[in-house]
C-alpha positions as CSV (number, residue, x, y, z in Angstrom):
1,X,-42.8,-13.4,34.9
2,X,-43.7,-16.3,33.2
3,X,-41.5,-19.3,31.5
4,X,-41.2,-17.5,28.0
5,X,-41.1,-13.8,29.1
6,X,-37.6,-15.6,31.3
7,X,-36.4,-17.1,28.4
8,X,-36.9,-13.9,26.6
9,X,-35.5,-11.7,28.9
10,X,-32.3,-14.1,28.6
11,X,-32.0,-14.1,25.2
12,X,-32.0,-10.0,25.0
13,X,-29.0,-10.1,27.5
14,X,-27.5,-12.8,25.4
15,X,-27.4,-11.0,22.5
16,X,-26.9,-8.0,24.4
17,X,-23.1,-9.1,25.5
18,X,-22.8,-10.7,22.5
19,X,-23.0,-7.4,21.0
20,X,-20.9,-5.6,23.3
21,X,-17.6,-7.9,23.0
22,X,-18.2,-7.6,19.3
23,X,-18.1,-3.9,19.5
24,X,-15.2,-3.8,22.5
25,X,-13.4,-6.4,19.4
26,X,-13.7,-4.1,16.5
27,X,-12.5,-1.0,18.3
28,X,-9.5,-2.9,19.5
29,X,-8.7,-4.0,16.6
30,X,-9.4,-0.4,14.8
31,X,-6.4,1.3,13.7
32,X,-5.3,4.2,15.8
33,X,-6.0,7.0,13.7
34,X,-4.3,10.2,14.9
35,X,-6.2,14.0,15.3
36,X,-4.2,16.8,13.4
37,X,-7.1,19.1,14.3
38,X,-6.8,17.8,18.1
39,X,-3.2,18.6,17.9
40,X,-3.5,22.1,16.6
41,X,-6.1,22.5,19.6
42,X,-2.7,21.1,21.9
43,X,-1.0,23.6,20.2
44,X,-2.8,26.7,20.2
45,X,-3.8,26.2,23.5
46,X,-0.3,25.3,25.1
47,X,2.9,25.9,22.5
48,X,1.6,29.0,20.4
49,X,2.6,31.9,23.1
50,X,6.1,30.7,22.8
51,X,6.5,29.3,18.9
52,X,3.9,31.6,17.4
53,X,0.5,30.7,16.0
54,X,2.5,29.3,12.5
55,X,4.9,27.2,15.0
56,X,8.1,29.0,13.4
57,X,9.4,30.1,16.6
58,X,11.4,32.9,17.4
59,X,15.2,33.4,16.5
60,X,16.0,36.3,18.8
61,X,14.5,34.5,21.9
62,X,16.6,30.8,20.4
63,X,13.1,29.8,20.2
64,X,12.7,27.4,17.2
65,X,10.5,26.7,14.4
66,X,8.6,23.6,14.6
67,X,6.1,23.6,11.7
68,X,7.4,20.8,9.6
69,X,9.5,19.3,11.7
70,X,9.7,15.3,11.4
71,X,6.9,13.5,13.4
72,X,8.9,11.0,15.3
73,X,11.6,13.2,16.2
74,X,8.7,15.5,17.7
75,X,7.0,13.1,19.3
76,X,10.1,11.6,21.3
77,X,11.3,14.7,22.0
78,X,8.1,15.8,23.8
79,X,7.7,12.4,25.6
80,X,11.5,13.5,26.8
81,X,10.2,16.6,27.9
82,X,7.0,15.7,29.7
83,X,8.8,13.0,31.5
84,X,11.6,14.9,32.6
85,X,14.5,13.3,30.4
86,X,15.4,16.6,28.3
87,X,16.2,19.3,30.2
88,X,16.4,21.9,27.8
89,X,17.9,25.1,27.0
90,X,18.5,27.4,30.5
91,X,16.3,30.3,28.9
92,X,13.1,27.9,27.9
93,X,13.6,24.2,29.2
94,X,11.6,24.7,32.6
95,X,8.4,26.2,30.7
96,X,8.6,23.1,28.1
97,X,8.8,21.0,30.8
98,X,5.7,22.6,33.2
99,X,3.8,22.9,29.8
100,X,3.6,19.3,28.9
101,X,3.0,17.9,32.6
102,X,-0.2,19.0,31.5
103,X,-3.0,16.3,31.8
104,X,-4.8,17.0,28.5
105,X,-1.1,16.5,26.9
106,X,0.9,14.3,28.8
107,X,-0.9,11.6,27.4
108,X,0.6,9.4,24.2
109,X,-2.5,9.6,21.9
110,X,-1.9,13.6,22.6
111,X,1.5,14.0,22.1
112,X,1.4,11.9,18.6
113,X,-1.6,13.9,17.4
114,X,0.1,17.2,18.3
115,X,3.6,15.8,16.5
116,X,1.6,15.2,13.6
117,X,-0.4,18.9,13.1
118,X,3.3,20.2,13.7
119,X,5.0,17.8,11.1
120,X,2.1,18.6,8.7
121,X,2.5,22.8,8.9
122,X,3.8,24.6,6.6
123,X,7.9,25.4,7.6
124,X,9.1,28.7,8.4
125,X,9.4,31.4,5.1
126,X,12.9,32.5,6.4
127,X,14.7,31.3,9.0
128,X,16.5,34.1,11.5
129,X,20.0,33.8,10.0
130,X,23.5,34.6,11.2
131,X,26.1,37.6,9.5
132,X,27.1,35.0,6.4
133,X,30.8,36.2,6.8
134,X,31.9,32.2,7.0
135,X,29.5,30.5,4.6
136,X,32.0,28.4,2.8
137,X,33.7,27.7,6.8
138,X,30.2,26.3,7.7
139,X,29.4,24.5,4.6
140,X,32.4,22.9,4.8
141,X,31.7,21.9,8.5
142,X,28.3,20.8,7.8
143,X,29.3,18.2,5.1
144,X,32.0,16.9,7.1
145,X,30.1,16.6,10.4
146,X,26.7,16.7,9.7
147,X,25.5,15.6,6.4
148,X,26.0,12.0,7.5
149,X,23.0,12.1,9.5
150,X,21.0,14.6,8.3
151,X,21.4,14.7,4.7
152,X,22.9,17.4,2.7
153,X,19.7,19.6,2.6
154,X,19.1,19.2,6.3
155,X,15.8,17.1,6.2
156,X,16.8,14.2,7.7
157,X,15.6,10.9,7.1
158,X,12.0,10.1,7.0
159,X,10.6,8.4,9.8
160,X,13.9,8.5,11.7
161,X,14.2,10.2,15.2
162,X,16.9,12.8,13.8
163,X,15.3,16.4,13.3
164,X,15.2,18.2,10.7
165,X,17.7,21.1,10.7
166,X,18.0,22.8,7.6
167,X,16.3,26.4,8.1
168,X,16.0,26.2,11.4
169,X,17.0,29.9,13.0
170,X,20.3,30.4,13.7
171,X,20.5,31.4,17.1
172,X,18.8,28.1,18.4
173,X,20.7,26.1,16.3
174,X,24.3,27.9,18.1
175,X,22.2,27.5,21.3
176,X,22.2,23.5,20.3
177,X,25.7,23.4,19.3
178,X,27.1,25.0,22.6
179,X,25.2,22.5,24.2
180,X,26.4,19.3,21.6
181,X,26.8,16.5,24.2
182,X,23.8,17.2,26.0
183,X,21.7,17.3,22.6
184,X,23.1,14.2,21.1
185,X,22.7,12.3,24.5
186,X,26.6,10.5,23.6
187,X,25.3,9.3,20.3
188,X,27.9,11.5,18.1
189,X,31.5,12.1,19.5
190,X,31.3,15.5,19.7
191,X,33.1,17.6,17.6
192,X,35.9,19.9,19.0
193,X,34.5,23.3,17.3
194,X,35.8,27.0,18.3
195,X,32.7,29.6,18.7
196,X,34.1,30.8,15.1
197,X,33.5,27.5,13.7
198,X,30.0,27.2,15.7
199,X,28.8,30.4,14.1
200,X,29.6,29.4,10.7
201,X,28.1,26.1,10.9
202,X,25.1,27.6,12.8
203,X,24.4,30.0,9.7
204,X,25.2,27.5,6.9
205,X,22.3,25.7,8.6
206,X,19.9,28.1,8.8
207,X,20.4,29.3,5.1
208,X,20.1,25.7,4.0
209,X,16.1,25.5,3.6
210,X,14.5,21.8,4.0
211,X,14.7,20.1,0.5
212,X,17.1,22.5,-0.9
213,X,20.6,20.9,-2.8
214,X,23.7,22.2,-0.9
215,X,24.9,25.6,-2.0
């Protein structure tokens, strides 16, 4: 090869790597966009047997509605789960568990995009719902306990890691409340409630639909 075709050649890989770290520098510095459509993929491939092609659960089976839930919430919550920190109900915490060890989900860019489809669906029309014998017993309970942190019309805050509640069926939610200390991981004292006063609460709850007022 002669003197130019060498000085040639080098230039081509100069600009070549030049080209490359510019490349590797604007997709660092790209913001990280998340996949909805990915996450319903994650969803319909992993969750939907369980929560139901609309992720609104099941209240029967204390399985519950996701669709709408609040995207940081989800997203730590899952996290918890695929890494072994939330144990979960007796009845469904082992299959949450096994289902996000998977590889194509234990992953962070996964987990946010499937939070994100989920906090994005449409909620649940009617949440399962308890006899309504103690509505004014639970409403009572629920502003005196509850309200603080989730607001009166169960939404919780935006961009906060407390859930959503309001509509969510009322069998998981007594599931939760048998289970206070464990759910709220020693952040609330917990609150010294007979199964009578659990009920109520439970079905004020799930009669209390996202971005509602309070009855």
């Amino acid at each position: 090869m002669t003197a130019f075709g060498i000085r040639v050649q080098g230039m081509l890989v100069f600009a070549l790597a030049a080209w490359l770290n510019s490349a590797a520098a604007a997709a660092a510095d790209a913001p990280d966009v998340p996949d909805p459509q990915h996450g319903r993929y994650l969803y319909l491939r992993h969750c939907a047997a369980c929560h139901g092609r609309q992720a609104w659960g099941d209240g029967p089976r204390e399985i519950p509605a996701l669709a709408g839930q609040r995207e940081t919430y989800l997203s730590e919550q899952l996290r918890r789960f695929a890494a072994g920190e939330r144990a979960g109900s007796a009845m469904h915490g082992a299959a949450m568990r096994d289902t996000l060890k998977s590889t194509d989900v234990n992953r962070p860019p996964a987990i946010r995009d499937l939070a994100v489809y989920l906090a994005r669906a449409g909620q649940v029309a009617e949440a399962d719902r308890g006899d309504g014998r103690a509505l004014a017993a639970g409403r009572s309970t629920y502003l005196g306990l509850c309200a603080g942190c989730h607001g009166q019309d169960g939404a919780g805050p935006d961009g906060g890691s407390v859930p959503r509640i309001g509509g969510q069926h009322f069998s998981y939610v007594l599931s939760r409340l048998r289970e206070f200390t464990a759910t709220h991981r020693g952040q609330v004292q917990p609150p010294a409630l007979s199964a009578q006063e659990q009920q109520a609460l439970a079905d004020f709850i799930s009669r209390l639909p996202t971005g509602a007022s309070t009855p």
